[in-house]
Each structure stands twice: as C-alpha cells, then as structure tokens.
Backbone and ligand atoms as CSV (ligand in chain L), in Angstrom:
chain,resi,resn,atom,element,x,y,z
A,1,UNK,N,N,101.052,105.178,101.529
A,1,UNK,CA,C,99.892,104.296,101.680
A,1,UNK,C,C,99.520,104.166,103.160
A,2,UNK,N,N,98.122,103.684,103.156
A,2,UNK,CA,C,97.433,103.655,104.747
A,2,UNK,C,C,98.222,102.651,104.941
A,3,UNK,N,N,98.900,101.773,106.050
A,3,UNK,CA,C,99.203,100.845,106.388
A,3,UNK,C,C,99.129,100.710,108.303
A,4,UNK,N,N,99.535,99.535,108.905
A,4,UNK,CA,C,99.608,99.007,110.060
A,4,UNK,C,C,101.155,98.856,110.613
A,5,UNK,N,N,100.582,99.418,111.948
A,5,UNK,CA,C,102.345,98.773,112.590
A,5,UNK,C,C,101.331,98.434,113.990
A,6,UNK,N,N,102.866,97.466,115.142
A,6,UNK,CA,C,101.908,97.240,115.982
A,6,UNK,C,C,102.921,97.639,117.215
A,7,UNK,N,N,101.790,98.018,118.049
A,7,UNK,CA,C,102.542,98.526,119.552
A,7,UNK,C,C,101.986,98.110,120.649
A,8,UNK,N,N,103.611,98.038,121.820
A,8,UNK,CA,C,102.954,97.421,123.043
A,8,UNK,C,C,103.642,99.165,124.019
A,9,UNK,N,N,102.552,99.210,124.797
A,9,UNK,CA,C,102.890,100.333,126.067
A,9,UNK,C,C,103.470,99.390,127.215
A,10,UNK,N,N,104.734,99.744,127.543
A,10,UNK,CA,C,105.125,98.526,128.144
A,10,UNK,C,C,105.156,98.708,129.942
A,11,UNK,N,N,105.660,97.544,130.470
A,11,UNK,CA,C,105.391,97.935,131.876
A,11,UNK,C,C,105.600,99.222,132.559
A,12,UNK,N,N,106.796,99.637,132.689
A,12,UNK,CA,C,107.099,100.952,133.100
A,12,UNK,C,C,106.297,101.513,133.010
A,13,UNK,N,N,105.572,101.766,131.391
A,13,UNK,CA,C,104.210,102.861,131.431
A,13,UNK,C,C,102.992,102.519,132.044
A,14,UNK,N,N,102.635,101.336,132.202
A,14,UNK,CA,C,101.480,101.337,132.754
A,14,UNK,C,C,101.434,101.355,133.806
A,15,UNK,N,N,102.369,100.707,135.170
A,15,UNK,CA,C,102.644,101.206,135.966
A,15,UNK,C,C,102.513,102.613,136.531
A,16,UNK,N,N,103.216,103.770,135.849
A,16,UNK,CA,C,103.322,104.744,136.040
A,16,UNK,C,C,102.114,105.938,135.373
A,17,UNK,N,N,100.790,104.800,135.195
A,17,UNK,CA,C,99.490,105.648,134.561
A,17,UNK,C,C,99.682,106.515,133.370
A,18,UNK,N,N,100.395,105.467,132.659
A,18,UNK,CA,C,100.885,106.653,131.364
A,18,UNK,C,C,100.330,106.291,129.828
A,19,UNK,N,N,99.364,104.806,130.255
A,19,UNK,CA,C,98.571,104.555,129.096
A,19,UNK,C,C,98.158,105.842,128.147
A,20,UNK,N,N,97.373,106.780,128.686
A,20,UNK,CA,C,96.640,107.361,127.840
A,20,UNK,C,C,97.508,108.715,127.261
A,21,UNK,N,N,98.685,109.040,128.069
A,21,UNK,CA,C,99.661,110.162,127.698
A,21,UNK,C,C,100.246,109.388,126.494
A,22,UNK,N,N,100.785,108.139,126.619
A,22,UNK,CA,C,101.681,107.734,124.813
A,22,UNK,C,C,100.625,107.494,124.143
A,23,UNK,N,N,99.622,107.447,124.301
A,23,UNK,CA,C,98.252,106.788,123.460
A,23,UNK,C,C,98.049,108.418,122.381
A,24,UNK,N,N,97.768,109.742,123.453
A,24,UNK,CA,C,97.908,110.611,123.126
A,24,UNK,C,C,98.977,111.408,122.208
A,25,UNK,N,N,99.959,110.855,122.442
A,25,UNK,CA,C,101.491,111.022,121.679
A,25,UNK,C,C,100.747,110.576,119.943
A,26,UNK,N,N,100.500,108.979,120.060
A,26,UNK,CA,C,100.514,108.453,119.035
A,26,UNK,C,C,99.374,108.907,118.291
A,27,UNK,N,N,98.465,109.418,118.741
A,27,UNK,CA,C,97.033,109.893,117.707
A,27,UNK,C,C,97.307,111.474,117.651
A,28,UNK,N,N,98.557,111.917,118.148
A,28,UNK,CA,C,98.535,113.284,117.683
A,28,UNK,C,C,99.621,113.370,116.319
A,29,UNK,N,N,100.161,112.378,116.591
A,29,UNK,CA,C,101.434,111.491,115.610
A,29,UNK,C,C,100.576,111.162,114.417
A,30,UNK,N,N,99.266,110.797,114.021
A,30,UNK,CA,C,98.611,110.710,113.212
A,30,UNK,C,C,98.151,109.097,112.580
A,31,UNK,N,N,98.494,108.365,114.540
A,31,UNK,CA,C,98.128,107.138,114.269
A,31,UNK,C,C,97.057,106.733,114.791
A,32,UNK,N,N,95.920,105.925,113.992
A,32,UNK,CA,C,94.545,105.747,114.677
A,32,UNK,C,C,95.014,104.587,115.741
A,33,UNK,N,N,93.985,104.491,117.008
A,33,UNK,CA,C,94.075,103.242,117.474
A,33,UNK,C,C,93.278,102.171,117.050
A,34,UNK,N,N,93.204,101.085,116.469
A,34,UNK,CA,C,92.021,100.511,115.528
A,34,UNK,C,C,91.984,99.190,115.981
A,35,UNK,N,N,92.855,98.710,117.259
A,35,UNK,CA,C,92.764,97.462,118.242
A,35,UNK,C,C,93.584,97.876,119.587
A,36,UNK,N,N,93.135,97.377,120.312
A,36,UNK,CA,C,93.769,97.692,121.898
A,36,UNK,C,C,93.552,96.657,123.155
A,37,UNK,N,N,94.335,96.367,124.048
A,37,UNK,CA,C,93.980,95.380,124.671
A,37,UNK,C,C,94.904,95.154,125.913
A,38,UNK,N,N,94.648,95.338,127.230
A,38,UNK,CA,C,95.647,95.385,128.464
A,38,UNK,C,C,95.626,93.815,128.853
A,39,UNK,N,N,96.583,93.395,128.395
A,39,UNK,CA,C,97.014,92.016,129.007
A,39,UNK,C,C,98.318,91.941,129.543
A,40,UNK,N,N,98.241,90.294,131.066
A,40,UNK,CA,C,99.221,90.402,131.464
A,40,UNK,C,C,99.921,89.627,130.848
A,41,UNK,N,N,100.915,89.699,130.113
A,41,UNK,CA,C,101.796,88.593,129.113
A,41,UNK,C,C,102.038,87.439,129.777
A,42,UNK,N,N,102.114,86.249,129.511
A,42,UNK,CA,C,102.563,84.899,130.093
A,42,UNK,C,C,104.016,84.718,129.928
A,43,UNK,N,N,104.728,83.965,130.098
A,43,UNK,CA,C,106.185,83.895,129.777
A,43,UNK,C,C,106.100,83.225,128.720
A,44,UNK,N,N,104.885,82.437,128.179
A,44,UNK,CA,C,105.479,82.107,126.775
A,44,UNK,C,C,105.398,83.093,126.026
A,45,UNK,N,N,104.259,84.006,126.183
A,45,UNK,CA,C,103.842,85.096,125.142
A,45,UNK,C,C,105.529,85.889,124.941
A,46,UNK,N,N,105.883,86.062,126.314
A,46,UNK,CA,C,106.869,87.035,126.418
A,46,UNK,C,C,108.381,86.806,125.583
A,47,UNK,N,N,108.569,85.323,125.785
A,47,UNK,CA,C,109.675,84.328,124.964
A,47,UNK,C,C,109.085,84.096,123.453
A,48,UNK,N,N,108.235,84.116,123.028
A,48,UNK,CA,C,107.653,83.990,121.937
A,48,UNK,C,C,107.776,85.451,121.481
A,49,UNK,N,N,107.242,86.363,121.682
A,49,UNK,CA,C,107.176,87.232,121.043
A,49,UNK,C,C,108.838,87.702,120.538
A,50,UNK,N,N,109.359,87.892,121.890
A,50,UNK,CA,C,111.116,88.347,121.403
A,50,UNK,C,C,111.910,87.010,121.331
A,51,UNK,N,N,111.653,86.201,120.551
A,51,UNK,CA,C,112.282,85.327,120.242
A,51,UNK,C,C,113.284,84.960,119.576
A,52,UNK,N,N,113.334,86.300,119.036
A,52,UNK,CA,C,114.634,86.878,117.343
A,52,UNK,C,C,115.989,87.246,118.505
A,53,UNK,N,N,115.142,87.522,119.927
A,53,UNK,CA,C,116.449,88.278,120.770
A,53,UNK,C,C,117.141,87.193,122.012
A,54,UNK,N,N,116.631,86.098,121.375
A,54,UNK,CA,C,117.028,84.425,122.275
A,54,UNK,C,C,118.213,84.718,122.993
A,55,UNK,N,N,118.824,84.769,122.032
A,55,UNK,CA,C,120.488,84.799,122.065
A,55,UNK,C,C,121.285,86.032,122.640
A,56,UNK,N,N,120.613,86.995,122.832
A,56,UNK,CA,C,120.721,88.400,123.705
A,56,UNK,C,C,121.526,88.215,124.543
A,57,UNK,N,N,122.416,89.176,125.764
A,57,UNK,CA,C,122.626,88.606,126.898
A,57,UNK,C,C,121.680,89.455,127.481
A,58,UNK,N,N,120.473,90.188,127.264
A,58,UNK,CA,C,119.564,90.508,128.187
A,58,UNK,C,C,118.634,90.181,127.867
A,59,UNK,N,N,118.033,88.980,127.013
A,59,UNK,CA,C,117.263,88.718,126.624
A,59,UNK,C,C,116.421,88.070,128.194
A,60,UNK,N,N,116.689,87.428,129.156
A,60,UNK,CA,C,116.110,86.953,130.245
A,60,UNK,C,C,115.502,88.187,131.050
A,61,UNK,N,N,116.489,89.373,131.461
A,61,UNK,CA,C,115.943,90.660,131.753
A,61,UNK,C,C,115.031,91.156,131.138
A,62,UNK,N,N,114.818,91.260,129.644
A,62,UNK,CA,C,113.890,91.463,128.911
A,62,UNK,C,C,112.429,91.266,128.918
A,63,UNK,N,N,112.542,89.302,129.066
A,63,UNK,CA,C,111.140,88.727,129.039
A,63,UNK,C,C,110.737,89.077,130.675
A,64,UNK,N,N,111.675,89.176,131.688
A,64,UNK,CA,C,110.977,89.452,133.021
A,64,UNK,C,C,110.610,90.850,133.146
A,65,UNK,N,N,110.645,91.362,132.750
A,65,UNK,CA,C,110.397,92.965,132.935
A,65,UNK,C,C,108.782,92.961,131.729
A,66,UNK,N,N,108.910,92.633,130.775
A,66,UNK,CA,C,107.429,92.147,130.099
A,66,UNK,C,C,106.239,91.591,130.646
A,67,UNK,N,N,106.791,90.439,131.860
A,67,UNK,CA,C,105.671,89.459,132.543
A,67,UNK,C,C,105.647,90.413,133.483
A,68,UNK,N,N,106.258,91.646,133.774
A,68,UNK,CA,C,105.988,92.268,135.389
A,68,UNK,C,C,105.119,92.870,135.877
A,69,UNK,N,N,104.263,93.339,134.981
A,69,UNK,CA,C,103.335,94.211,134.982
A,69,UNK,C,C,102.344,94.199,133.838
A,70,UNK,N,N,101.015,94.747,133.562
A,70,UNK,CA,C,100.110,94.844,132.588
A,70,UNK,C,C,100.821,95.396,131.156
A,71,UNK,N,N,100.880,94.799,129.901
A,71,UNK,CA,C,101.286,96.032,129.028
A,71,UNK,C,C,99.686,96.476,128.181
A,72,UNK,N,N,100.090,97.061,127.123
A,72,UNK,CA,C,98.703,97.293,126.294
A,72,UNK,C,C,98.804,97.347,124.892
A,73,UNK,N,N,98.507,96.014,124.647
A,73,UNK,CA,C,99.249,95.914,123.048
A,73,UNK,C,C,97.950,96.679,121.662
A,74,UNK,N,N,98.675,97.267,120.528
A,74,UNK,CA,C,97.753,97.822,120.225
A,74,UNK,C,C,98.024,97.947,118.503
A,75,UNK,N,N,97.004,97.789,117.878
A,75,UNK,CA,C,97.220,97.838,116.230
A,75,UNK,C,C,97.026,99.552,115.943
A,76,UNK,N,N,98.425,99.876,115.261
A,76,UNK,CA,C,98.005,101.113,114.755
A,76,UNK,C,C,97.825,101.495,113.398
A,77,UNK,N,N,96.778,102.209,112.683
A,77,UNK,CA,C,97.019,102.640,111.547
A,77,UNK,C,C,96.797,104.154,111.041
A,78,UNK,N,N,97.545,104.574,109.973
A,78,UNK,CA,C,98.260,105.728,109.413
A,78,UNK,C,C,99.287,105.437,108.193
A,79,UNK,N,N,99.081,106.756,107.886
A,79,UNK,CA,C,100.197,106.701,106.584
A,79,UNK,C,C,101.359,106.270,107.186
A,80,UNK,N,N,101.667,105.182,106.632
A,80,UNK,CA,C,103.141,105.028,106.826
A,80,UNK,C,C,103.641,104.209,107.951
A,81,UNK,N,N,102.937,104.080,108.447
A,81,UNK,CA,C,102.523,104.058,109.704
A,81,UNK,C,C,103.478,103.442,110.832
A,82,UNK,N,N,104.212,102.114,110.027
A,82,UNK,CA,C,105.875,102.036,110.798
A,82,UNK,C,C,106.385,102.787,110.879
A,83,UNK,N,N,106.940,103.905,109.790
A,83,UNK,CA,C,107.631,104.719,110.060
A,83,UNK,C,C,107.167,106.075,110.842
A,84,UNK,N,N,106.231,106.080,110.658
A,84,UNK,CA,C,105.246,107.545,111.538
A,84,UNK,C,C,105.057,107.112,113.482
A,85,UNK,N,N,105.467,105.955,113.025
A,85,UNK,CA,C,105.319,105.036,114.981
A,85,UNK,C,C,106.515,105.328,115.215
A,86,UNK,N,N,107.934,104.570,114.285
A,86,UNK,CA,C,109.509,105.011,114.922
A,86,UNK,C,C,109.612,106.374,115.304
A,87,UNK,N,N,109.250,106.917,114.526
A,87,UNK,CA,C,109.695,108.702,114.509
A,87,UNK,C,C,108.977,109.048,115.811
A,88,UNK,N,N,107.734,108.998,115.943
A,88,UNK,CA,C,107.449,109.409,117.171
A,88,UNK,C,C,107.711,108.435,119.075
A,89,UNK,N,N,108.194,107.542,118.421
A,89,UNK,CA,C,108.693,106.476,120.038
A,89,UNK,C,C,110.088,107.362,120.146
A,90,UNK,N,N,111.067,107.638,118.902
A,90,UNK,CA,C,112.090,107.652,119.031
A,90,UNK,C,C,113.123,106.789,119.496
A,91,UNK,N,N,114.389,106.706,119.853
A,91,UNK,CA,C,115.770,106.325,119.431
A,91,UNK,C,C,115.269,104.623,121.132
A,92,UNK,N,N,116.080,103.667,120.860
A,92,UNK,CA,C,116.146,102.723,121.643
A,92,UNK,C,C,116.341,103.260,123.099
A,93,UNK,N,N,117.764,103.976,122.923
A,93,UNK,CA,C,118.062,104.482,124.284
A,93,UNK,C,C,117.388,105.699,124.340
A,94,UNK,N,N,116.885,105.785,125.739
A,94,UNK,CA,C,116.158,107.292,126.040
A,94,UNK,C,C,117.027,108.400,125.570
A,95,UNK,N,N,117.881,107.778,125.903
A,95,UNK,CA,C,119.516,109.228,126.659
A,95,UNK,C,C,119.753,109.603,124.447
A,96,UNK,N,N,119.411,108.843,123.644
A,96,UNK,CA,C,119.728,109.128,122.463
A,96,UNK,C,C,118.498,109.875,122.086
A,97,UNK,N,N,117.546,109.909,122.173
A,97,UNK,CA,C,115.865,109.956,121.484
A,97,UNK,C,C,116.205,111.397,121.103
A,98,UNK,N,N,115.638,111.826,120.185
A,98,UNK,CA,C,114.705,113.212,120.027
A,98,UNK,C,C,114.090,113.886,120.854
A,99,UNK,N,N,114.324,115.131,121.318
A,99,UNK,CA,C,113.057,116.544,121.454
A,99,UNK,C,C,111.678,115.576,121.245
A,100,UNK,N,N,110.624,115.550,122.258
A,100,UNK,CA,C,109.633,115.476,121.456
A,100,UNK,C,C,108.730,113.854,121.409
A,101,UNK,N,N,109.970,112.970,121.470
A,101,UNK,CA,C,109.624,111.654,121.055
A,101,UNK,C,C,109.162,111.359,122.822
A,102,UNK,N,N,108.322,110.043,122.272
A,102,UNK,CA,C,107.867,109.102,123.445
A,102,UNK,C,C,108.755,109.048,124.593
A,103,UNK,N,N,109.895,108.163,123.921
A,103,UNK,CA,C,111.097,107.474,124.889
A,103,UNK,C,C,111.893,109.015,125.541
A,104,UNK,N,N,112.132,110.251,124.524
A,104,UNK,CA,C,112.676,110.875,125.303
A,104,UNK,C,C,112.201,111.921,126.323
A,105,UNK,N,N,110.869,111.557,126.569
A,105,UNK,CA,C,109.707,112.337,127.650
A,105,UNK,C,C,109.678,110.985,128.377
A,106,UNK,N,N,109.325,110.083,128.596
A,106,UNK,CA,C,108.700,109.067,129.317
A,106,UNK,C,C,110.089,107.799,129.302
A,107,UNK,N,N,110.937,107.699,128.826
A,107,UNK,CA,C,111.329,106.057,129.190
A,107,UNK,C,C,112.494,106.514,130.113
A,108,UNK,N,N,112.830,105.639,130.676
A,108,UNK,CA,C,113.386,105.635,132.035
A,108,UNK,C,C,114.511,105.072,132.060
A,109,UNK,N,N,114.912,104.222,130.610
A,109,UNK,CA,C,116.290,103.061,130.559
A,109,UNK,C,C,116.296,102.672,129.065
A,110,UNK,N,N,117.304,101.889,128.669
A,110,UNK,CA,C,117.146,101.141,127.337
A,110,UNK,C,C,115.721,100.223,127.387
A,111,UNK,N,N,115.849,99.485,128.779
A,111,UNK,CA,C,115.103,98.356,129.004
A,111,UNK,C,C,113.473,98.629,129.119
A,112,UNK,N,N,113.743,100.005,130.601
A,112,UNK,CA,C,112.298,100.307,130.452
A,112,UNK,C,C,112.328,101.714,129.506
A,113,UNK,N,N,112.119,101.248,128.369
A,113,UNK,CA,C,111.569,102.104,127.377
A,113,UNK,C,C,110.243,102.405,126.723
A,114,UNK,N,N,109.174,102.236,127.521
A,114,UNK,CA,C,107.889,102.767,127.501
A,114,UNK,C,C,107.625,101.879,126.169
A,115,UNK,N,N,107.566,101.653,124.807
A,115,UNK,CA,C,106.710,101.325,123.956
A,115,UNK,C,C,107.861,100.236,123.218
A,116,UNK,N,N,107.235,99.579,122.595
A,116,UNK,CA,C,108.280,98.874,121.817
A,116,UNK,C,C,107.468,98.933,120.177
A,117,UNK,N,N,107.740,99.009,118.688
A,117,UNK,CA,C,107.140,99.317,118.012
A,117,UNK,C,C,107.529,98.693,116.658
A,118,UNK,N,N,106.758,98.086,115.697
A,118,UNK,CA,C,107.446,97.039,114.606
A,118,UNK,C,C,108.271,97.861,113.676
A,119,UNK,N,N,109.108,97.149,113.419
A,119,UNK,CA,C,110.024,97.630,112.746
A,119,UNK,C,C,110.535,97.431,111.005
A,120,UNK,N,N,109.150,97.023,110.435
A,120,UNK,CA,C,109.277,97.263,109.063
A,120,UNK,C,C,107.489,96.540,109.032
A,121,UNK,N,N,106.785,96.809,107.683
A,121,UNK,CA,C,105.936,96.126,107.625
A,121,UNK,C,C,105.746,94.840,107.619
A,122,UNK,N,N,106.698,94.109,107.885
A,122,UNK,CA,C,107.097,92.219,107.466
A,122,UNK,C,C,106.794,92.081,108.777
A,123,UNK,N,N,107.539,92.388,109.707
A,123,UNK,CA,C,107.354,92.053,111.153
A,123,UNK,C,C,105.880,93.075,111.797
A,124,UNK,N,N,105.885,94.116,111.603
A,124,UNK,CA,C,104.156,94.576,111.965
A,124,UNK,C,C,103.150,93.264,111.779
A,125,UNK,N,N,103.338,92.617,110.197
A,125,UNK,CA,C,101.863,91.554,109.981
A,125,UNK,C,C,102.090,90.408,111.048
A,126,UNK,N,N,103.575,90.406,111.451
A,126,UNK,CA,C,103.663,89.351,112.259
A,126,UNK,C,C,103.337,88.925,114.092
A,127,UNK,N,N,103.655,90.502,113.938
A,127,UNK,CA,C,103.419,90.545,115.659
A,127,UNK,C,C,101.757,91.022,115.771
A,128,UNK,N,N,101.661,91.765,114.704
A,128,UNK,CA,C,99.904,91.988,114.852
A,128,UNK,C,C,99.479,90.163,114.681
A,129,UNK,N,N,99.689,89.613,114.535
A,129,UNK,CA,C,99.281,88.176,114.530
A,129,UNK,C,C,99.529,87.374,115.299
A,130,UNK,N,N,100.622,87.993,115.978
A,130,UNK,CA,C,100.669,87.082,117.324
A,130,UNK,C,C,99.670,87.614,118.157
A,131,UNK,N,N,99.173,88.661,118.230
A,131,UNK,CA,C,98.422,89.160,119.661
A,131,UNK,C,C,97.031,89.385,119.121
A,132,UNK,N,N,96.863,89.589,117.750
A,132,UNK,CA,C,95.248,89.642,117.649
A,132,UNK,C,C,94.513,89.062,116.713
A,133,UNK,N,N,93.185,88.435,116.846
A,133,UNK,CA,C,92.274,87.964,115.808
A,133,UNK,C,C,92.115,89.255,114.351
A,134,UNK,N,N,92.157,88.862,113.135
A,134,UNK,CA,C,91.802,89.780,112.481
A,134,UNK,C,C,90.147,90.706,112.982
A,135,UNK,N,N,89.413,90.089,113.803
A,135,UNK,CA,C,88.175,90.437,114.102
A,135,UNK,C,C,88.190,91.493,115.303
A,136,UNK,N,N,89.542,91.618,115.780
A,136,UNK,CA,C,89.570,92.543,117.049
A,136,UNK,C,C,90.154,93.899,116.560
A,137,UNK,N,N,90.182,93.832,114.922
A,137,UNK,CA,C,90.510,94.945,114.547
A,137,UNK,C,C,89.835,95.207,113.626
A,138,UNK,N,N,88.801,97.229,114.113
A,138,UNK,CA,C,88.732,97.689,113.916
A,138,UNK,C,C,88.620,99.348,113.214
A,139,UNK,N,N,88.828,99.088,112.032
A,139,UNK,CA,C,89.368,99.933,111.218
A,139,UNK,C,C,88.160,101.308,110.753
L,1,CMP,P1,P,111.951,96.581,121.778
L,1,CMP,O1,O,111.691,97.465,120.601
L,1,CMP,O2,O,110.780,96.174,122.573
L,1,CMP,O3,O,112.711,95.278,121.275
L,1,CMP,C1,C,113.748,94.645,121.986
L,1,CMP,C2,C,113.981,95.300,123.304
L,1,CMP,O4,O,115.141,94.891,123.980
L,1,CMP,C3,C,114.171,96.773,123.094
L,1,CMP,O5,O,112.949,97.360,122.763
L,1,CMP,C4,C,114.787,97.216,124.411
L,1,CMP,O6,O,113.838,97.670,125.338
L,1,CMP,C5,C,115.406,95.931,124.908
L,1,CMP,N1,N,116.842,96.118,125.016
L,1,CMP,C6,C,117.688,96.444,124.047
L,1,CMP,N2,N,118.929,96.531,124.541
L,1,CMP,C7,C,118.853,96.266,125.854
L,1,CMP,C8,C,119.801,96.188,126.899
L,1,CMP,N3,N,121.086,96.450,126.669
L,1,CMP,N4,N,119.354,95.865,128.126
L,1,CMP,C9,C,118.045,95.605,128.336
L,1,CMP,N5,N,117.100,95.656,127.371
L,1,CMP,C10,C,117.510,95.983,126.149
C-alpha cells in the first residue's frame, strides 16, 4: 500500500550542502517528497520530539546537535514507504550500513547520522504531526 513515513536531514547534512544529494537518494528510492520544510528546531521541539530517548545517556548530546544547525524535516510517500525509507538511510551506525545506503555514503558518526527516519507506521502519523499541518501536505 501507498503509505507515509517522515524524515528529518539532519545537521551534519545541511551543513555540509547535502540537502539535495539525500533528497536525491530518497526519490530515486521511490519516495515522493509531498511536504518539506528547513527549520531551526527549538529545544523544546528537539526534547519533544526524542522524548521516548529521555532516559538515554546521550540523549542531551542528541537534542544539542539537533538545535545546532538547520535540519529539513520532510513527509515522504511510497509503497511501503517506512520500510522503503529504512532500507535506503540504512543501519544506525554508519560503520554498520549497507553498500549504497544514505548513512553509509554520507553519515559521519552514530550521532551525526545524516537522516533520522520513522520507524513503523504508528510513529510516522506521529512525528508527521508533530512538525506538520495536514494542509502542508501535498500529495
Ligand atoms: P534517530 O533515528 O534520529 O533516533 C535517535 C537517535 O539517537 C539516532 O538516530 C542516533 O543518531 C542517536 N544515537 C543513537 N545512539 C547514539 C549514541 N550512542 N550516541 C549519540 N547519538 C546516538
């Protein structure tokens, strides 16, 4: 089925002018972009959003490396489309990823790992709802 997942290009990448290279990754991956949006996260956005990872011990490293720079959060859709996003970000750690994948061309660390991407459809409806009006997506 067509479905939604949602993605942020995270500091590292934008920093390093790499918006439109993972953007490219992901629509050759066979995901439309159908919302998009370069914001600088606030620290609540940033504590709010990874909030499941409170209790982390890098959870503080986490949210500061989020507020550091522009990310570009973005609704994607495609078949499958969580799973057609994992497969192509690839593995958490760079040093693990796939031939091929996002993280193992572009991420630089566990931490700065270029994209971060939902991880079942339950949490896609959720984080697409934290960051966008149903009206900013265009399908
Ligand atoms: P993401 O998919 O955005 O969700 C949680 C993030 O925590 C994850 O990607 C990683 O970038 C980050 N993360 C996981 N483990 C570590 C770690 N050991 N140190 C720093 N960041 C981490």
């Amino acid at each position: 089925a067509v479905t939604r997942t949602f993605s942020i290009i995270k500091p590292d990448a934008t920093r390093r002018n790499l918006t439109g290279a993972v953007t490219k990754k992901l629509e050759e991956a066979g995901l439309r972009v159908v919302a998009s949006k370069r914001i600088h996260m606030t620290r609540e956005q940033a504590e709010g959003f990874y909030a499941v990872h409170k209790e982390r011990p890098f959870f503080g490293e986490l949210v500061e490396f989020m507020m550091s720079e522009p990310v570009v959060v973005q609704v994607l859709e495609g078949e499958d489309a969580v799973k057609r996003n994992r497969n192509i970000m690839g593995a958490t750690n760079p040093a693990e990823a796939d031939e091929g994948t996002i993280r193992k061309e572009y991420a630089l660390s566990i931490g700065e790992n270029t994209v971060h991407g939902s991880d079942s459809d339950e949490n896609a409806k959720i984080e697409i709802d934290f960051f966008f009006d149903e009206d900013e997506i265009v399908g």
